[in-house]
DOLUMKE-243182 format. One line per 5 residues: number of its first residue (from 1); their letters; for each residue y, x, z of N, C-alpha, C. Coordinates in steps of 0.1 Angstrom, whole numbers, plus 2048, in hexadecimal, padded with zeros to 3 digits. Layout:
<pts>
NUM> A> Y:X:Z:Y:X:Z:Y:X:Z ~ ...
</pts>
This chain:
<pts>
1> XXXXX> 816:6F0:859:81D:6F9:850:814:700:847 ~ 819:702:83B:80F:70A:830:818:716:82B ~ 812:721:82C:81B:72E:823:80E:72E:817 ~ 815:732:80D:80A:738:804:812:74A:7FC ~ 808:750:7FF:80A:75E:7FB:805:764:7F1
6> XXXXX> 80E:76A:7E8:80E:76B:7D9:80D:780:7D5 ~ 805:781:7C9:80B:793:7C9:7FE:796:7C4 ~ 7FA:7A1:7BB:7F1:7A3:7B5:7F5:7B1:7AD ~ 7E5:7B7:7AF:7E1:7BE:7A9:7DF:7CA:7AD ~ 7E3:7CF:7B6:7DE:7DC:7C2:7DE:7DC:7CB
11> XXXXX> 7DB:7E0:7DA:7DF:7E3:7E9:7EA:7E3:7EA ~ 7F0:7E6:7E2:802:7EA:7E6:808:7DC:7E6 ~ 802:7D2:7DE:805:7C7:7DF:7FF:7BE:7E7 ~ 7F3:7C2:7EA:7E6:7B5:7F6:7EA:7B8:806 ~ 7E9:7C6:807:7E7:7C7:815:7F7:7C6:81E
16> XXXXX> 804:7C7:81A:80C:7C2:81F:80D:7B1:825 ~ 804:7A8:81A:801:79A:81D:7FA:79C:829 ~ 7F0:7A4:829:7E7:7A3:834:7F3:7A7:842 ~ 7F9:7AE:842:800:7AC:84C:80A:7A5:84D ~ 80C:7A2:844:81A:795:847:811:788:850
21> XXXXX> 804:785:84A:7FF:77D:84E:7F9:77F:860 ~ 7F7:78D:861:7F0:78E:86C:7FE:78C:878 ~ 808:78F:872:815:78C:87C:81C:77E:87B ~ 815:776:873:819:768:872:80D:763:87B ~ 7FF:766:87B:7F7:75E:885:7FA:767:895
26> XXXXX> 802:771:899:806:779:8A5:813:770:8A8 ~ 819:76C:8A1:825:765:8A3:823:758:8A8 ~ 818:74F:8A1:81C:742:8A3:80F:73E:8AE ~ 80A:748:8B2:802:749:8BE:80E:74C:8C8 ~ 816:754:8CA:820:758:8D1:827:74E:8D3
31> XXXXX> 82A:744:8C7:839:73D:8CD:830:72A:8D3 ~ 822:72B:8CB:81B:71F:8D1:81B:71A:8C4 ~ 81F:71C:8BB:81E:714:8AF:815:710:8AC ~ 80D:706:89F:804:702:897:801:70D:891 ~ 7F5:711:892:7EF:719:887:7F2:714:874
36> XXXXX> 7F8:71D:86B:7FF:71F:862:7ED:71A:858 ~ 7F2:714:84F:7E8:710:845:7EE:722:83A ~ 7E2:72D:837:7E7:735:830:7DF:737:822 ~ 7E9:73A:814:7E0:739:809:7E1:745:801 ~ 7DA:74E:7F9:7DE:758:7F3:7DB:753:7E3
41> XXXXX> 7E6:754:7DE:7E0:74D:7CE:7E6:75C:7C5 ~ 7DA:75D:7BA:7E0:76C:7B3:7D1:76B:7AA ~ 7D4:775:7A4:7C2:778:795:7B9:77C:79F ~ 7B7:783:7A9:7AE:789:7B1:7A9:789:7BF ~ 7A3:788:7C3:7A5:787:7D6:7A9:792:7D8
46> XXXXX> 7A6:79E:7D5:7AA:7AE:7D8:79D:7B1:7E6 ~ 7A1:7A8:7F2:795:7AC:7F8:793:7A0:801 ~ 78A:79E:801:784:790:807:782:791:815 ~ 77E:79B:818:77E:799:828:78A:799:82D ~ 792:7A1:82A:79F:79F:82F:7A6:790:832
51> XXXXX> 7A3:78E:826:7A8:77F:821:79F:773:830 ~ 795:778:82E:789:76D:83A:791:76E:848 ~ 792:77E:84B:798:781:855:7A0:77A:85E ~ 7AC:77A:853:7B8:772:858:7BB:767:850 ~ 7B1:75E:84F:7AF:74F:84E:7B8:74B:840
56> XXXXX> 7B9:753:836:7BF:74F:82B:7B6:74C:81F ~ 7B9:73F:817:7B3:73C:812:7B6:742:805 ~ 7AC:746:7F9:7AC:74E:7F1:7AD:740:7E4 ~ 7B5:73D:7DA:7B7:73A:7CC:7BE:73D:7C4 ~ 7B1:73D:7BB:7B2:745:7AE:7BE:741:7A4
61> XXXXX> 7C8:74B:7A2:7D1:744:79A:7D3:752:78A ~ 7CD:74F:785:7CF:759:77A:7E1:760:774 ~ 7DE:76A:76B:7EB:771:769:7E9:77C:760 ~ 7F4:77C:758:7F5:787:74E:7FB:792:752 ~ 7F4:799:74F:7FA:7AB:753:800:7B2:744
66> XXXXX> 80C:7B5:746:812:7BF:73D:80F:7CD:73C ~ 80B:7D1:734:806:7DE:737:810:7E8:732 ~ 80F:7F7:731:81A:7FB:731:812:808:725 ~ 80F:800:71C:80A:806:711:806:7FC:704 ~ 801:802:6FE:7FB:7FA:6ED:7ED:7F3:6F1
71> XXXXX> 7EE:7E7:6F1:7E3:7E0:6FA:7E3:7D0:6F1 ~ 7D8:7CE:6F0:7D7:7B9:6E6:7D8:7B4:6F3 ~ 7D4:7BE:701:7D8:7AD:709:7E9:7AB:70C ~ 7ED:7B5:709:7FF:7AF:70A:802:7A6:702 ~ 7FB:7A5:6F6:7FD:797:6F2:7F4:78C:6F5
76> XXXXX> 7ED:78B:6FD:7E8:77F:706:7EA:77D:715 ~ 7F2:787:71B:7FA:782:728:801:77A:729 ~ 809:779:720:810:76D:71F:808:75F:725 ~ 801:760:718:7FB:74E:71B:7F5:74B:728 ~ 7EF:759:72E:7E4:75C:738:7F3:758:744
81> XXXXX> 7FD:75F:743:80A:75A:74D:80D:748:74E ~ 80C:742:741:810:739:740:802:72C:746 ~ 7F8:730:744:7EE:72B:748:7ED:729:756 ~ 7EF:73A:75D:7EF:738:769:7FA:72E:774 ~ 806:731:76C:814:72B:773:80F:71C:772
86> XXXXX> 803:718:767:802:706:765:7F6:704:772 ~ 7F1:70B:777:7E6:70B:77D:7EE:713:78C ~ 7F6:71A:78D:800:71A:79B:806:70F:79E ~ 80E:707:792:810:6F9:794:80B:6F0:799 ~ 804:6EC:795:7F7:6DF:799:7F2:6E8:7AD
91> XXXXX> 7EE:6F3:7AB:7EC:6F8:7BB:7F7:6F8:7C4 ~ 801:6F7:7C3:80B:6FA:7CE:80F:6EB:7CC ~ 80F:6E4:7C2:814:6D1:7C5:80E:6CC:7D0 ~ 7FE:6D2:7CE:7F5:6CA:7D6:7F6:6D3:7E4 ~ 7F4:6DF:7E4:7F7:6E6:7F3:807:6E4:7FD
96> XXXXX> 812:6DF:7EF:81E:6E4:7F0:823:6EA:800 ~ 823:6F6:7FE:826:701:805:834:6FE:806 ~ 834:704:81C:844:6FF:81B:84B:712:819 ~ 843:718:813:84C:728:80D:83E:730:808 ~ 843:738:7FF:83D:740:7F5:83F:74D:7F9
101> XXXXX> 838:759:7FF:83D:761:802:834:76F:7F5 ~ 83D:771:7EF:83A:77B:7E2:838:78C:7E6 ~ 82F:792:7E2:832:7A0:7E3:82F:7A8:7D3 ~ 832:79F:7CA:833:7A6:7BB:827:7A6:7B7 ~ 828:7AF:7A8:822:7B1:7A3:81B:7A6:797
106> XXXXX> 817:7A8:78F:811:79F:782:80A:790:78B ~ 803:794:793:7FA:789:796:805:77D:79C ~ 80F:782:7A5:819:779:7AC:81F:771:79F ~ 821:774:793:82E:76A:78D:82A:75E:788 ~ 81E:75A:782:81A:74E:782:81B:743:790
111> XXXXX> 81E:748:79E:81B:741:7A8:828:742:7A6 ~ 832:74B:7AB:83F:74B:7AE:849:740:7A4 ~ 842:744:796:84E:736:78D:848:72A:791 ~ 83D:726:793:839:716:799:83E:718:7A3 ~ 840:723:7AB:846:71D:7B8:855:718:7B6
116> XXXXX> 85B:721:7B0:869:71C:7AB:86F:709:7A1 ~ 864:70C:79A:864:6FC:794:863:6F4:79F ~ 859:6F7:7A9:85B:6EA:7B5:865:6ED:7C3 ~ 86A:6F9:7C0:879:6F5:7CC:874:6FB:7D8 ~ 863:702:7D5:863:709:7E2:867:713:7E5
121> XXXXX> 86C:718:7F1:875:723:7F5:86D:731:7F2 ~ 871:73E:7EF:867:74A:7EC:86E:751:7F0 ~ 866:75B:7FB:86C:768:7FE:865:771:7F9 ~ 868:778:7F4:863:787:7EB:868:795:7F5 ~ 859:79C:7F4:861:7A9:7FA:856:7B8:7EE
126> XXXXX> 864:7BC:7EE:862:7C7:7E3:85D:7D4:7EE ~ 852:7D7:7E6:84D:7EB:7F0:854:7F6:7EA ~ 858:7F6:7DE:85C:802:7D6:86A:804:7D7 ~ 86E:811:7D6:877:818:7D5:881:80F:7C4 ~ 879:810:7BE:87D:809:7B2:875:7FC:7A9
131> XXXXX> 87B:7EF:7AE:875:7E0:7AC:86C:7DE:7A0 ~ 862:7D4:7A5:857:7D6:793:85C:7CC:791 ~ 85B:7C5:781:861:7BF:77B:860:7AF:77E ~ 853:7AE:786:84B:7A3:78E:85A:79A:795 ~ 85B:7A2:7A3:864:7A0:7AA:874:7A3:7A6
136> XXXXX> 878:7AC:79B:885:7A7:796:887:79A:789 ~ 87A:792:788:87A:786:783:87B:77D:78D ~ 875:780:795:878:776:7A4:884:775:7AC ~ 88D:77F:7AE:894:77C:7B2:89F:777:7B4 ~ 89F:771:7A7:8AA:765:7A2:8A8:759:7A8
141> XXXXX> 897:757:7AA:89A:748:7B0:890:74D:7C3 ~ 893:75C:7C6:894:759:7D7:89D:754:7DE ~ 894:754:7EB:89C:74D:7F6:89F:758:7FC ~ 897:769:801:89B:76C:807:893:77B:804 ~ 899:785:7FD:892:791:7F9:890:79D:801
146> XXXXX> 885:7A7:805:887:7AF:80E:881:7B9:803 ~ 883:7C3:80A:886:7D4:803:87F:7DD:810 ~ 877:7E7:805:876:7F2:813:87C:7FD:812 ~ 883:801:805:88C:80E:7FE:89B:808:7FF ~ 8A4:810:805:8B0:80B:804:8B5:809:7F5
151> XXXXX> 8AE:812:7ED:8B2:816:7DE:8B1:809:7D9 ~ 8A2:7FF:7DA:89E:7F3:7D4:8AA:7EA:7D3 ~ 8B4:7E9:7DB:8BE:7DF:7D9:8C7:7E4:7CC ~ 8C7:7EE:7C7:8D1:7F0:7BC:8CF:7ED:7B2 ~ 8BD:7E8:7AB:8B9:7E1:7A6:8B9:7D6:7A3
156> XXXXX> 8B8:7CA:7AC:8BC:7BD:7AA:8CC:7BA:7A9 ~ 8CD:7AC:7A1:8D9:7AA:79A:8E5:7A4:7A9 ~ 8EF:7A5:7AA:8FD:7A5:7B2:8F9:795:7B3 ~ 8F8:78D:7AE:8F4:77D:7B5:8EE:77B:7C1 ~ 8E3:78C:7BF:8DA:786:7C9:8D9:78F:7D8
161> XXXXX> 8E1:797:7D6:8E4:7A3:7E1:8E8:79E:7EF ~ 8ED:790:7F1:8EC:78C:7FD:8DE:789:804 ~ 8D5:783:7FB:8CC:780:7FD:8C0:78C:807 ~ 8C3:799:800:8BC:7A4:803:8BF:7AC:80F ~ 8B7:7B1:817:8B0:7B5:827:8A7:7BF:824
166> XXXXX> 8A7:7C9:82C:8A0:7D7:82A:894:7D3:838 ~ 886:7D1:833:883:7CF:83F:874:7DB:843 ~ 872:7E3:837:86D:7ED:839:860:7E4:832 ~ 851:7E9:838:845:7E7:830:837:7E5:83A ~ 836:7D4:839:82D:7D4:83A:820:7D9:83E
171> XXXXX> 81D:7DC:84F:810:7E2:84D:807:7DE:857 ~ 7FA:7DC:84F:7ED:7D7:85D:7F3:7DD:868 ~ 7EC:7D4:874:7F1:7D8:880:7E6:7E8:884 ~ 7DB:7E6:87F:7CD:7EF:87F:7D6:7FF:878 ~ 7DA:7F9:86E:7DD:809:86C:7EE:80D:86F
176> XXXXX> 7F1:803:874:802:806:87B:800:813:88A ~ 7F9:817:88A:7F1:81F:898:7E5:825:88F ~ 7E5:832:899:7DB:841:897:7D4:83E:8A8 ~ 7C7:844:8A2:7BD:849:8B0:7B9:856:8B1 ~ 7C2:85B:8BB:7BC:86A:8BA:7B1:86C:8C7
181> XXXXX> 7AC:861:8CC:7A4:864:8D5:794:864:8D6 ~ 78F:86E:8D2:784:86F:8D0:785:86E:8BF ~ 78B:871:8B6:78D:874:8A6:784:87C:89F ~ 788:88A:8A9:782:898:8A4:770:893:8A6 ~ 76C:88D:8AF:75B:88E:8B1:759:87F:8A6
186> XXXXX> 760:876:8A5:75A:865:89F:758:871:890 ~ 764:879:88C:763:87C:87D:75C:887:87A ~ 756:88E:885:74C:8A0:888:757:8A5:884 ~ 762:8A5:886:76E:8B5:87E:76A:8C0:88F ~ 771:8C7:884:76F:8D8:88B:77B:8D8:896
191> XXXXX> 77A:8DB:8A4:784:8DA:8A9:78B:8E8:8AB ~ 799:8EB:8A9:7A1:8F6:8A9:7A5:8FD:89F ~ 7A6:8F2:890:7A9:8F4:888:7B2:8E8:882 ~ 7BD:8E7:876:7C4:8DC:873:7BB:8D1:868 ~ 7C1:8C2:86B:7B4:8C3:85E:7BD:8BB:854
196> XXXXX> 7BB:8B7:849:7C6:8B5:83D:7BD:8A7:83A ~ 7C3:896:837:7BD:88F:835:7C1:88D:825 ~ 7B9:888:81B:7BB:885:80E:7B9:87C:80C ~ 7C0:872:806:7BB:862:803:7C7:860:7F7 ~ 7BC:85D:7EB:7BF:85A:7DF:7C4:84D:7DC
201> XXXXX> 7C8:842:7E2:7C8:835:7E0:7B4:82E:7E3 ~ 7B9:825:7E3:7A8:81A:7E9:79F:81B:7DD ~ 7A5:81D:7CE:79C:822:7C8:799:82E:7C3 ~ 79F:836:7CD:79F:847:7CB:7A6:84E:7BD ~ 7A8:85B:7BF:7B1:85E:7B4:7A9:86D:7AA
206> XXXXX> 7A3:86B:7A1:79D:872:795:7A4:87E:79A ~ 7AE:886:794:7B8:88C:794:7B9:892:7A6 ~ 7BE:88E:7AE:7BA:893:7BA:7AF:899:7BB ~ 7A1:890:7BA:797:896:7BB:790:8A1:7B7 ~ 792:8A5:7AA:791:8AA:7A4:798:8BB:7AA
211> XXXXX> 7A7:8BA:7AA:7B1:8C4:7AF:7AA:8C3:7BD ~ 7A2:8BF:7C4:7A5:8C2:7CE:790:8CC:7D1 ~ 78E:8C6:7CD:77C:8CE:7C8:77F:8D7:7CC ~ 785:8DA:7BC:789:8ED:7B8:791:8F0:7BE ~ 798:8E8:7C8:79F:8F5:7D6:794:8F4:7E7
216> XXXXX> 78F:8ED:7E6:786:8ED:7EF:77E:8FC:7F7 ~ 778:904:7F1:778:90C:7FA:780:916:7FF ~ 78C:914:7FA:79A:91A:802:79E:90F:80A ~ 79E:906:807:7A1:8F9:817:796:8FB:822 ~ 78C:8FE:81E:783:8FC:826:782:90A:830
221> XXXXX> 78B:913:82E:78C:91F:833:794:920:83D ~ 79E:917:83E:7A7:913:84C:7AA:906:850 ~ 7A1:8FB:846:7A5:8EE:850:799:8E6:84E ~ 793:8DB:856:78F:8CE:852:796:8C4:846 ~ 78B:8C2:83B:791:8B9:835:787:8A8:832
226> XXXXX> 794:89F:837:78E:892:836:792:890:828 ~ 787:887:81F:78A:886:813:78A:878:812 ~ 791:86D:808:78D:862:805:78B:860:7FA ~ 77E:85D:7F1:77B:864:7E3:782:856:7DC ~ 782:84C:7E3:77B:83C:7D9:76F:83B:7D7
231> XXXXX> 76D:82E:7D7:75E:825:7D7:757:831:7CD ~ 758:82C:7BF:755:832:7B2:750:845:7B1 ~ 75C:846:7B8:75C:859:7B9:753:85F:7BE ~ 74C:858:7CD:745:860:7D8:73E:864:7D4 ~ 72E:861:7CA:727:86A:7CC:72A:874:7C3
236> XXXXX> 730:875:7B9:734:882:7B1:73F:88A:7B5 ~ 747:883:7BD:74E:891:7C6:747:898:7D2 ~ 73D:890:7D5:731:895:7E4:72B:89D:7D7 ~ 725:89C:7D0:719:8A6:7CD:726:8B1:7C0 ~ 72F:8B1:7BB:734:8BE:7B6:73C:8C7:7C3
241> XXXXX> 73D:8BF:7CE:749:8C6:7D9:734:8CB:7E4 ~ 72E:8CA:7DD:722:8D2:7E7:720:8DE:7DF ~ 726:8DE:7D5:720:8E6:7CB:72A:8F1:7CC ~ 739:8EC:7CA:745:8F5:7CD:745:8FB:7DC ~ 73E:8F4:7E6:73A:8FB:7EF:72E:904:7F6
246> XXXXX> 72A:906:7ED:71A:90C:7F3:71A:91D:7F2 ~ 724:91F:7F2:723:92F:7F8:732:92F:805 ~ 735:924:803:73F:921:812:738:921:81B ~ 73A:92B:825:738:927:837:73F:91C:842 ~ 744:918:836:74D:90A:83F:74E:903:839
251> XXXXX> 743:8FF:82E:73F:8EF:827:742:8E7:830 ~ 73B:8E8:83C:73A:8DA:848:745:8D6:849 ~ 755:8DE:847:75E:8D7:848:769:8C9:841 ~ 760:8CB:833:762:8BE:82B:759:8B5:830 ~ 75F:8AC:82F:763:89B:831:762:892:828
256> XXXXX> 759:88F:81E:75D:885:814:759:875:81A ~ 764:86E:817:75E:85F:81C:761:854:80E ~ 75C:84A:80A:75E:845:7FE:769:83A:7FF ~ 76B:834:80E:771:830:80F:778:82F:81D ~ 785:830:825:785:831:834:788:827:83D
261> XXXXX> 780:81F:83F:782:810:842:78F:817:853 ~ 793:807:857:79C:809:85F:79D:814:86A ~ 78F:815:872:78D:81D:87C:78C:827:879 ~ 783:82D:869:785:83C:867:793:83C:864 ~ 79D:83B:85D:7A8:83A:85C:7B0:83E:867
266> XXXXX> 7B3:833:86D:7B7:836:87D:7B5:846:883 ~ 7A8:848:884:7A4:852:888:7AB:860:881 ~ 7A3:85E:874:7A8:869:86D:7B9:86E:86D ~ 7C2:862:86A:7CE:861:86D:7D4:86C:879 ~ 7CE:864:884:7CF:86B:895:7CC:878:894
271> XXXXX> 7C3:880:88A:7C2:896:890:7C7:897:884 ~ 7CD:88E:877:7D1:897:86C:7DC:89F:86F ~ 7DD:8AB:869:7E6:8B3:86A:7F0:8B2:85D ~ 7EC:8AF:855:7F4:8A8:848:7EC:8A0:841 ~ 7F0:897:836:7E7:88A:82F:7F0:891:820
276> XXXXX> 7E7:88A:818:7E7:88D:809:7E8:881:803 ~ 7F0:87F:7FB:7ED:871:7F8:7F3:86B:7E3 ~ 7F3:861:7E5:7FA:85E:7DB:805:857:7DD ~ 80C:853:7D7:81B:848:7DB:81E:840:7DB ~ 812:838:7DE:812:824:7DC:81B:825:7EB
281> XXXXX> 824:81D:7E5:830:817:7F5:826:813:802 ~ 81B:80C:7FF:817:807:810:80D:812:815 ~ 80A:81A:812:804:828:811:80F:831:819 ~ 818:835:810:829:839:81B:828:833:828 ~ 829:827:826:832:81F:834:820:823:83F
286> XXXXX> 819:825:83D:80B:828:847:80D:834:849 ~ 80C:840:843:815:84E:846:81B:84E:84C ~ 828:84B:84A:839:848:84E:834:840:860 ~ 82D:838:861:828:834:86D:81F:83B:877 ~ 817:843:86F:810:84B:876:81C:857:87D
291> XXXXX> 822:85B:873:82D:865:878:826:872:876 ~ 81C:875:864:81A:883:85F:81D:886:859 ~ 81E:891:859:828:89C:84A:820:895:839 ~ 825:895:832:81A:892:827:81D:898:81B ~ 814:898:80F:814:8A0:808:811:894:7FB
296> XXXXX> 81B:88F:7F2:81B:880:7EA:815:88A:7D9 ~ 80E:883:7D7:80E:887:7C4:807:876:7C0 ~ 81A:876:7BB:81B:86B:7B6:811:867:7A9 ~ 810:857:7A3:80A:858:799:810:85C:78E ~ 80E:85E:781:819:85D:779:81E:856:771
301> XXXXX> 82E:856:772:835:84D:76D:834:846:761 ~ 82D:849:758:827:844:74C:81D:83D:750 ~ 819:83C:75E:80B:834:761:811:82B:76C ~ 818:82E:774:81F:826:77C:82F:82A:77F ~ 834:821:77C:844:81F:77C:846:821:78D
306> XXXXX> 843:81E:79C:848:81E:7A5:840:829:7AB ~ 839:834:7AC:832:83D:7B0:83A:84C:7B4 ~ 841:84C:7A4:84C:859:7AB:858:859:7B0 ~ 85F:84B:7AC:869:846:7B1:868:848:7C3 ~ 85C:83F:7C5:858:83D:7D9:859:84E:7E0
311> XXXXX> 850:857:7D8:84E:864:7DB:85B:86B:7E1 ~ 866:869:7D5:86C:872:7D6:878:86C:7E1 ~ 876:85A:7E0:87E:857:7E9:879:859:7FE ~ 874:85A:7F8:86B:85F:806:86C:86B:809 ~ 869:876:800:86B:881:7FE:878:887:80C
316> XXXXX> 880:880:805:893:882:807:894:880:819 ~ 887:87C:81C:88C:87D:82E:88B:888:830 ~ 880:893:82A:878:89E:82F:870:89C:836 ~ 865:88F:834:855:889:83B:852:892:830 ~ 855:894:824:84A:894:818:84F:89C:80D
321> XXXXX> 842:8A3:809:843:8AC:7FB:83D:8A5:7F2 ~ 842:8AB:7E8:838:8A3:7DC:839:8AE:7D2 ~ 82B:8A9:7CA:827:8AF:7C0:824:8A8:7B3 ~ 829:8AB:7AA:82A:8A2:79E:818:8A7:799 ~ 810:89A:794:806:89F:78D:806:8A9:789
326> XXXXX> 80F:8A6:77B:80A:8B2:770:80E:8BD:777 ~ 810:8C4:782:80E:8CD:789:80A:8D4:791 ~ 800:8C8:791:7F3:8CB:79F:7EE:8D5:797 ~ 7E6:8D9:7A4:7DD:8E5:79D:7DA:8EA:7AC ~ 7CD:8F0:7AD:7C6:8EF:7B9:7CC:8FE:7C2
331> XXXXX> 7CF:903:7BF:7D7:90E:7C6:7E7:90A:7CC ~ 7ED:901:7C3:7FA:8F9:7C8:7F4:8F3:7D4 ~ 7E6:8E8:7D2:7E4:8E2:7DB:7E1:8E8:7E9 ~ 7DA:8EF:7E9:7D6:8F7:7F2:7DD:8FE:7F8 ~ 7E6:901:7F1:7F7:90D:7F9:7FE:903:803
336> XXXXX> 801:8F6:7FF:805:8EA:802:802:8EA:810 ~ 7F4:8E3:811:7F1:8DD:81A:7F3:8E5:825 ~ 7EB:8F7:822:7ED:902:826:7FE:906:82D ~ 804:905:82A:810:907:82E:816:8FC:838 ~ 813:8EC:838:816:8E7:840:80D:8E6:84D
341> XXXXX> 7FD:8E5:84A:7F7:8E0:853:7F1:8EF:85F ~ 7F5:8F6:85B:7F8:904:85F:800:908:86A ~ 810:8FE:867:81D:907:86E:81F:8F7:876 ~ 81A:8F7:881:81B:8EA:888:82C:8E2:888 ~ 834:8F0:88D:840:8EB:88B:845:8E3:87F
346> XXXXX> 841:8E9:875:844:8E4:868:83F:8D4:868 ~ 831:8D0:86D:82D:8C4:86A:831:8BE:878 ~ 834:8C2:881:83C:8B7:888:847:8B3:888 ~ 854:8BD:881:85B:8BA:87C:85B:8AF:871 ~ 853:8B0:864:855:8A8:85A:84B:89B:863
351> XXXXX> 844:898:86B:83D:88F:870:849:885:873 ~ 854:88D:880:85D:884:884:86A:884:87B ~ 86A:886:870:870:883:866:86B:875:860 ~ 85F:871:85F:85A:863:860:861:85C:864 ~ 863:859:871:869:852:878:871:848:873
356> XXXXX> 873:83D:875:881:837:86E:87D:831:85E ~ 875:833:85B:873:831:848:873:825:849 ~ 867:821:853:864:810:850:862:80D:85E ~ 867:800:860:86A:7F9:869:859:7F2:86D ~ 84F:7F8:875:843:7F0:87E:845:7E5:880
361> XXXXX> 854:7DD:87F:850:7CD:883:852:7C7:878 ~ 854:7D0:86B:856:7C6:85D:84B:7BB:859 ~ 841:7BB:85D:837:7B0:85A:83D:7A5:863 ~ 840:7A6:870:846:7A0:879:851:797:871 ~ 85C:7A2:872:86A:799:86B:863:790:861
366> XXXXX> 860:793:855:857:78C:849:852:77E:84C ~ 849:77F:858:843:774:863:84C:769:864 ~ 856:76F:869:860:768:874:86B:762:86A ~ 86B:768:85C:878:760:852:86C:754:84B ~ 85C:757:845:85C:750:842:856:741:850
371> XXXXX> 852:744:858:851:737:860:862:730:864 ~ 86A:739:865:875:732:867:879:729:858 ~ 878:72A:84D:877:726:845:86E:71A:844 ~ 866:715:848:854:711:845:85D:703:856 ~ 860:70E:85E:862:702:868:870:6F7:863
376> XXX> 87B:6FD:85D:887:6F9:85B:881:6E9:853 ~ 870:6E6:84C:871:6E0:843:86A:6D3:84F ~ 866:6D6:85A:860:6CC:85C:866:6C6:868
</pts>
């Protein structure tokens, strides 16, 4: 059996594969199956170990990105689409995959219409609250579409509404689970105090960073803070946040890490007392799993079309507040965190407000339609 897995251009798009995949090789260990021939074709590997990890093979299939401004390369995506779809062609003849499993985005559609020209079956699964334009071009010629927002289905066209299943989002098995045992000493936090985690997206977030400096030594006055700067950020948020702190008596209690690989993660997850975050959907569904109050500042809508949409749809359980950018400001921030990570009841409540968002076995289900698929053919 061969799957090849398609989707490009952020985490929000890569690391759901990574778990679709890690519950397709848990599966077919489970049932005795043949181990699955797996391929990731898209413009980028996004991350290579991952990819090594779980035995998928990485080709390069190029793709035009629309941009959502005044740009010369909007007028060369095109050809860059069309080039790639000739060169998705010729890869999937010769692999011919018995299913295509898509998770959007610019880099998927050159793979997705060769997959369509040759009759292979595609299941697409949308993260956002509101579909990117990727996956509502795809969905005309799926086999079988999954959603993690109930709202996502009002989007695609009435042909295809049978087709669609809410199966929630995607997530490593590593960060589907928190470690609170032994947390407080792996990370030095201060014990008998709340601590607030911050993670800007994998390549951190300017704007966060920044708002969060200049509230730093009022954070640092009642809680531990874990920071996630991004690769790029660390050393210029480490040496202006020593500087914003050097008449603080409780410096020690920031945290900056540039990046928080699975285990700090885990960890930090397990003592936070609330998380800060932005609104990429697979980012939600790791929260929403963890089961903490959170605090969303979406990107903005002029920069990303599915960011405040996710927020506020999430919002609406009462897991989550949000704060629109343009009205951050480091005293908002600070009141914020302050006010939840403070009133325990309050964050346990919006914690088990979590509950229920996204379904832990949706990499599972995902697994199990496309092998059932992949098996029907042989």
């Amino acid at each position: 059996m061969t799957i090849v897995f398609t989707g490009g251009g952020t985490g929000g798009h890569f690391y759901p594969i990574i778990a679709i995949a890690e519950a397709i090789r848990d599966t077919v260990r489970e049932r005795r199956l043949l181990e699955p021939k797996l391929y990731f074709l898209a413009p980028a590997p996004f991350d290579q170990k991952a990819l090594f990890n779980n035995g998928i093979v990485y080709i390069k299939i190029q793709a035009g990105k629309v941009r959502r401004y005044s740009s010369f390369f909007n007028f060369t995506s095109p050809f860059a689409t069309l080039l790639g779809t000739l060169s998705a062609l010729v890869t999937l003849f010769r692999l011919y995959p018995d299913v295509v499993i898509s998770k959007g985005g610019y880099g998927s559609v050159p793979t997705v219409l060769a997959a369509h020209l040759l009759r292979i079956p595609i299941i697409i699964h949308e993260s956002d609250a509101k579909p990117g334009r990727a996956n509502l071009l795809a969905a005309k010629f799926a086999t079988k579409i999954a959603i993690a927002f109930d709202s996502a289905a009002s989007y695609f066209p009435k042909n295809v509404q049978s087709k669609i299943a809410r199966t929630g989002i995607p997530v490593r098995k590593a960060l589907a689970r928190v470690e609170r045992e032994g947390a407080r000493q792996y990370l030095g936090l201060e014990e008998g105090i709340p601590t607030a985690l911050i993670i800007g997206g994998s390549l951190g977030s300017q704007r966060i960073n920044e708002t969060l400096i200049a509230a730093l030594p009022d954070l640092v006055s009642f809680a531990n803070i874990i920071h996630q700067t991004g690769e790029q950020n660390f050393k210029e948020v480490e040496g202006i946040a020593k500087v914003a702190l050097r008449e603080s008596p409780h410096a020690s209690r920031y945290h900056p890490f540039n990046y928080l690989m699975e285990t700090s993660l885990q960890r930090a997850a397990g003592v936070a007392s609330v998380v800060v975050s932005r609104a990429g959907s697979g980012t939600i569904a790791e929260i929403a799993l963890w089961k903490r109050p959170a605090i969303l500042i979406p990107i903005p809508e002029s920069v990303s079309h599915d960011q405040r949409t996710n927020a506020y749809s999430y919002a609406r359980t009462g897991a989550a507040v949000v704060i629109e950018e343009e009205n951050l400001t480091p005293h908002l921030l600070a009141s914020e965190i302050k006010r939840i990570a403070t009133n325990p009841t309050l964050a346990e409540s919006m914690g088990a407000r979590a509950a229920g968002f996204t379904d832990p076995d949706a990499a599972r289900v995902l697994a199990e339609a496309a092998l059932a698929i992949g098996l029907s053919h042989e």
